[in-house]
C-alpha positions, 0 to 999 in steps of 0.5 A: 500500500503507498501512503499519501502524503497529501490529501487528493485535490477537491475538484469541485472548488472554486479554485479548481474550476476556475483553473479549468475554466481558464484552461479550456479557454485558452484551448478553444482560443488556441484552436481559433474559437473567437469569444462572443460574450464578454461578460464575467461569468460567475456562480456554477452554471456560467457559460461562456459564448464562443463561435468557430473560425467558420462562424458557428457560435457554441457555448462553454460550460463546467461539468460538475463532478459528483462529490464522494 
């Protein structure tokens, strides 16, 4: 058995969906995805609003990981 010498990350808090949210950003920017809705998105159900390099909007959203 290997022992933890420090407890496992809580995934579901706010600084850990902020750093996901954060990085599925820069991803989808990187793949060309251009920000339509500038708005501070905030609380757990934000969205944020994007369009492809060929126009086609779509959203972003976090997924909630169950808690356990």
């Amino acid at each position: 058995m290997i022992a933890r010498t420090r407890p496992l990350p809580d995934h579901n808090s706010a600084g850990s969906r902020a750093r996901a949210r954060r990085e599925a950003e820069r991803r989808v920017v990187g793949l060309g995805g251009l920000p339509t809705e500038t708005r501070d998105p905030t609380g757990p159900y934000e969205e944020r609003g994007y369009s492809d390099p060929a126009g086609h909007p779509f959203t972003l959203r976090p997924a909630l990981l169950p808690e356990g």
